[in-house]
C-alpha positions in Angstrom: 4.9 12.3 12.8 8.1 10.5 11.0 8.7 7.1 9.7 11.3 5.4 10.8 13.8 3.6 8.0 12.2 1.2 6.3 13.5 -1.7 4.3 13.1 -1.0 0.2 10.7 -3.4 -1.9 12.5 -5.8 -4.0 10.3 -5.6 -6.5 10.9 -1.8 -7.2 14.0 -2.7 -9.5 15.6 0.2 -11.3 14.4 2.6 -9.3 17.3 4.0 -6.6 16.7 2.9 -2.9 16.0 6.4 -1.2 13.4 7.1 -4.1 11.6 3.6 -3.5 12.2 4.4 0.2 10.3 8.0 -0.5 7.7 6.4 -3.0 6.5 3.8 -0.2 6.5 6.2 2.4 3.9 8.5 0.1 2.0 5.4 -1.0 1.0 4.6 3.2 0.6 8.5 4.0 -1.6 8.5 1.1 -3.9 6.2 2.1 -3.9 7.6 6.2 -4.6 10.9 4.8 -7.7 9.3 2.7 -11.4 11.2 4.2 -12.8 7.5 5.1 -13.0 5.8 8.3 -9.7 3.4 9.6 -12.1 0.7 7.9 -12.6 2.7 3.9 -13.3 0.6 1.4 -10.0 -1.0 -0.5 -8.3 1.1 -3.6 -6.3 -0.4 -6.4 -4.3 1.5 -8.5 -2.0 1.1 -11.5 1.3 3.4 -11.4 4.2 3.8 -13.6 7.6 4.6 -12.6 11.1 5.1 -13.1 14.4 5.8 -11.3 13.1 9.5 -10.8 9.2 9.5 -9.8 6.2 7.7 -9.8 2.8 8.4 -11.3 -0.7 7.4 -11.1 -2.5 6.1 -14.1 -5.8 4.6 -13.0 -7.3 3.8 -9.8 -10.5 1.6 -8.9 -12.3 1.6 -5.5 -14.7 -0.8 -4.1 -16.6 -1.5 -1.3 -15.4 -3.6 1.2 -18.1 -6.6 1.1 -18.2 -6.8 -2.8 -14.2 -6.7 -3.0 -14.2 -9.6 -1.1 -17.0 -12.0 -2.9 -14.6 -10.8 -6.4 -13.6 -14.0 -8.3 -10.3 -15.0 -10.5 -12.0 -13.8 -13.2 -13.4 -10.9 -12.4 -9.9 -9.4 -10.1 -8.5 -10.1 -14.1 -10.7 -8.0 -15.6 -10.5 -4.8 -13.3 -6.2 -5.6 -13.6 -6.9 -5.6 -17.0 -8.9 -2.3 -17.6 -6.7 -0.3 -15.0 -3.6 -1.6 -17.4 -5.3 -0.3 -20.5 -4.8 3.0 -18.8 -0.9 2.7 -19.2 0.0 4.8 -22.0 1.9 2.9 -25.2 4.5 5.0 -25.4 6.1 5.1 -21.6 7.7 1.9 -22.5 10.7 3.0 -20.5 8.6 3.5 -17.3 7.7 -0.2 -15.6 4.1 -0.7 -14.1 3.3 -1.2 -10.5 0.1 -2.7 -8.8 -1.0 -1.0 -5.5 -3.3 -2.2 -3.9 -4.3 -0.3 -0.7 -7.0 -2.1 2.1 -7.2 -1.9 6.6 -5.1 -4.3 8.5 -1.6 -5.3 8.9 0.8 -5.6 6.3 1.0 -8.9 6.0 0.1 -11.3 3.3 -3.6 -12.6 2.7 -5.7 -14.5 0.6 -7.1 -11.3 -1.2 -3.9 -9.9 -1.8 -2.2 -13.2 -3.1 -5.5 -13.2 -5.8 -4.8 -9.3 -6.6 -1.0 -10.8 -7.6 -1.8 -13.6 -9.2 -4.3 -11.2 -11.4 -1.4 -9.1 -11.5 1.2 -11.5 -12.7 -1.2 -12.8 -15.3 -1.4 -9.4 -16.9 2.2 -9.2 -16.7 2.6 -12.1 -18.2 5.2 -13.5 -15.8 7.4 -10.5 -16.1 8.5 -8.6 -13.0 5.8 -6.3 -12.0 5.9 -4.4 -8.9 2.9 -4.8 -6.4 2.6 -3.6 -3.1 0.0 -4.1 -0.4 0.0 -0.6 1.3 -1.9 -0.5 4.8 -2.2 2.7 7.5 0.3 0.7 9.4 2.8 -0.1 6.8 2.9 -1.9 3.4 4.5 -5.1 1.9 6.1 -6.2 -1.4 4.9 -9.1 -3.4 6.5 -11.4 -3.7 9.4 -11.1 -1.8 7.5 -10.4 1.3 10.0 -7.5 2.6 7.1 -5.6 4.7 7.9 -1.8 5.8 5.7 -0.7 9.2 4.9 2.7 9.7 5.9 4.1 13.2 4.7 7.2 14.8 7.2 8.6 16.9 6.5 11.6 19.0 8.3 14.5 20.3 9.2 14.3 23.9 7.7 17.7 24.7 4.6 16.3 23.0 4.5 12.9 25.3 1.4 12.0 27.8 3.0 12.0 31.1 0.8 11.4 33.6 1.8 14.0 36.9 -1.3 13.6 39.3 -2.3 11.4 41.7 -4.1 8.8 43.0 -7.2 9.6 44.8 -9.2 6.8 47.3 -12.2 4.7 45.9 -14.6 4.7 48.5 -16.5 2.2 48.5 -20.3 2.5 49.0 
């Protein structure tokens, strides 16, 4: 399985584009390789990065039905406890919002609130959030969207070599 080139988020800034290339591309496999069903309950998770690597500091998972009835208020408080997990002192290292759910990569009225949240925290400064799915992910806000594509050796493609047989008809 491979990925084919993807464009680099925006938002990423200071980090080099074949490491943000690499970090996006471990963000999506990350979530395929999760143990839950195609439809797992959504994950948000506060990193830290720089130009050389990226690392997690606090995650919260949900089920699906009670992420969705989550209010303003209450998406600011879990963006606000999973930022108290950044450490003081890694003031060189920006913060990034993931937040990982099922679907396409494209922009909805859950992920908007999870951003706003976001940018509220962040007090308007440029924080990096991405919306990571099984079949790709997407930068807010500039909307750049990666898709994950599986491409398949040719030795390893269905090819269909019998033939048709006649439907009798009772």
């Amino acid at each position: 399985m491979t990925l084919r080139p993807s464009p680099v988020p925006e938002s990423l800034a200071g980090m080099p584009p074949a490491a943000a290339a690499r970090l996006v591309a471990g963000l999506v496999d990350r979530w395929v390789r999760r143990a839950v069903p195609p439809d797992g309950d959504p994950r948000l998770s506060v990193w830290t990065y720089d130009a050389a690597r990226a690392s997690l500091a606090g995650q919260w998972t949900s089920p699906a039905r009670a992420a969705r009835r989550l209010d303003g208020w209450m998406r600011a408080d879990v963006v606000e406890r999973l930022a108290a997990a950044l450490r003081p002192g890694e003031g060189h290292r920006a913060p990034m919002l993931v937040w990982e759910r099922t679907g396409r990569p494209e922009a909805r009225k859950a992920d908007l609130a999870w951003y706003a949240a976001w940018r509220a925290w962040s007090r308007g400064e440029p924080a990096a959030f991405l919306v990571v799915t099984r079949a790709g992910w997407m930068s807010l806000p500039d909307g750049t969207v990666g898709r994950r594509q599986v491409r398949r050796p040719a030795s390893q493609s269905q090819v269909w070599t019998g033939s048709l047989e006649c439907i009798r008809s009772r």
